[in-house]
C-alpha positions in Angstrom: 11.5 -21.8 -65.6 8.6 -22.2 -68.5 7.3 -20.0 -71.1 4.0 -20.4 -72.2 2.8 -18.1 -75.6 -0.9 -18.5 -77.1 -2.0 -17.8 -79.9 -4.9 -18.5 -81.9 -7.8 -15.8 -80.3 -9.7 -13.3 -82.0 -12.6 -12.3 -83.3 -15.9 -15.0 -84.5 -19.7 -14.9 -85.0 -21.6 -17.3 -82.7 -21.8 -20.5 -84.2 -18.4 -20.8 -85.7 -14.6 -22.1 -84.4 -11.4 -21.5 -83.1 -8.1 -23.5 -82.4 -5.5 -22.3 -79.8 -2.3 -22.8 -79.2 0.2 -22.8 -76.7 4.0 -23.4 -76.9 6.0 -24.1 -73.8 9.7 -23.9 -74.0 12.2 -23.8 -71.0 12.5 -26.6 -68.4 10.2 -28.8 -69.1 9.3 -31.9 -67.0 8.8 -35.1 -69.4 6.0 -35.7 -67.2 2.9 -32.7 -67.0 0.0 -31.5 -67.5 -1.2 -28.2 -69.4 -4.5 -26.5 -69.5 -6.8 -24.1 -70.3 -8.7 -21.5 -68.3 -10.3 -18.8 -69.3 -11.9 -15.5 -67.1 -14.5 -13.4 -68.9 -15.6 -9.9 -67.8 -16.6 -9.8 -64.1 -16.4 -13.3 -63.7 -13.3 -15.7 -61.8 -11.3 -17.7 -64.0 -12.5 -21.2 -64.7 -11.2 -24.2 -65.4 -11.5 -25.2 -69.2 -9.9 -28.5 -70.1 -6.6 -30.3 -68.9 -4.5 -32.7 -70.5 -1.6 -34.7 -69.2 1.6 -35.7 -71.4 0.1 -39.2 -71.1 -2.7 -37.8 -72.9 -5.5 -38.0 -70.4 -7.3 -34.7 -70.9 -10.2 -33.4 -68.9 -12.8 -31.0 -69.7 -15.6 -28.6 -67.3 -19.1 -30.8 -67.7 -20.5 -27.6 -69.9 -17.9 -27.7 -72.6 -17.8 -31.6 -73.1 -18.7 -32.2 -77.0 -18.0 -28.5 -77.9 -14.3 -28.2 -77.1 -11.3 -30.4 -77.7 -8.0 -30.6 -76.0 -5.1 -31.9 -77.4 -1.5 -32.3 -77.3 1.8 -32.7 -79.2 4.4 -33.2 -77.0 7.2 -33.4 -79.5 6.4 -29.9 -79.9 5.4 -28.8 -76.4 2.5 -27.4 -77.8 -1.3 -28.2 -76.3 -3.9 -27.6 -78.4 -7.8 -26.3 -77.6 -10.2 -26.5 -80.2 -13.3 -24.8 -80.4 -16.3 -25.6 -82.0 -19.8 -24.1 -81.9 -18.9 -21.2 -80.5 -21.4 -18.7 -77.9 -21.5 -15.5 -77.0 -21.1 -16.6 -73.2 -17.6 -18.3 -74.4 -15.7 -14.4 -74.6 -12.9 -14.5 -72.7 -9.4 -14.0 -71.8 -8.3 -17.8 -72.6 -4.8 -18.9 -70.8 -2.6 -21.2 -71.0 -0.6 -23.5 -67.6 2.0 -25.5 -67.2 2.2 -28.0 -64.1 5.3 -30.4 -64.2 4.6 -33.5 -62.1 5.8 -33.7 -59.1 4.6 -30.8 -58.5 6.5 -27.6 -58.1 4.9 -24.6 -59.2 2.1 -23.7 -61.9 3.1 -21.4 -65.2 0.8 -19.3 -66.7 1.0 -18.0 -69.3 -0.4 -14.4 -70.7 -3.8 -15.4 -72.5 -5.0 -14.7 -75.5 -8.6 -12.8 -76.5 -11.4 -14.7 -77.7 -14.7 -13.1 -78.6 -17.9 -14.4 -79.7 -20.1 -12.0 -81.1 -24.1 -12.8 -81.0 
C-alpha cells in the first residue's frame, strides 16, 4: 500500500503562485511515476503533469511554461509549482502514485486550489 498527503492549496489572486506537495510513504517501488490531476467544478479530472523517478516529467500542452513538476525522491515527495496563476486553474488538485510494473494507481485526497479573478 501507498499514502499520498498534499499540501500546499489555498487561496490566491490571479496572477500570483502556488507550490504543492505530495508525500508518499508505504511501499514504494524504486521505480514510479507520480502526478498531478486536478477536476474543477462540473468538469472531469485532467491530467496535469507527470514525472517519473528517473525524472522525466510531462505536462498537458496548456500548462507548459506556467507549471513545473518536480521531484525528490529521497524524500518521496513530488513537487508542482505554480506560476501565473488563472481563474480557470480552481480546482481540487490530487496527487498519484503508479509503481512500475504496473500494479495499481494511488490517489491520494487532493488539496483545494483557488484562483480568484
Amino acid at each position: 500500500q501507498v499514502q499520498l498527503v498534499e499540501s500546499g492549496g489555498g487561496l490566491v489572486q490571479a496572477g500570483g503562485s502556488l507550490r504543492l506537495s505530495c508525500v508518499a510513504s508505504g511501499s514504494i517501488a524504486e521505480i514510479n511515476t507520480m502526478g498531478w490531476y486536478r477536476q474543477a467544478p462540473g468538469k472531469q479530472r485532467e491530467l496535469v503533469a507527470t514525472i517519473t523517478s528517473g525524472g522525466s516529467a510531462n505536462y498537458a500542452d496548456s500548462l507548459k511554461g506556467r507549471f513545473t513538476n518536480s521531484r525528490d525522491n529521497a524524500k518521496n515527495t513530488v513537487y508542482l509549482q505554480m506560476n501565473t496563476l488563472k481563474p480557470e486553474d480552481t480546482a481540487i488538485y490530487s496527487c498519484n502514485f503508479r509503481p512500475i510494473p504496473y500494479l495499481r494507481t494511488y490517489w491520494g485526497q487532493g488539496t483545494q486550489v483557488t484562483v480568484s479573478s
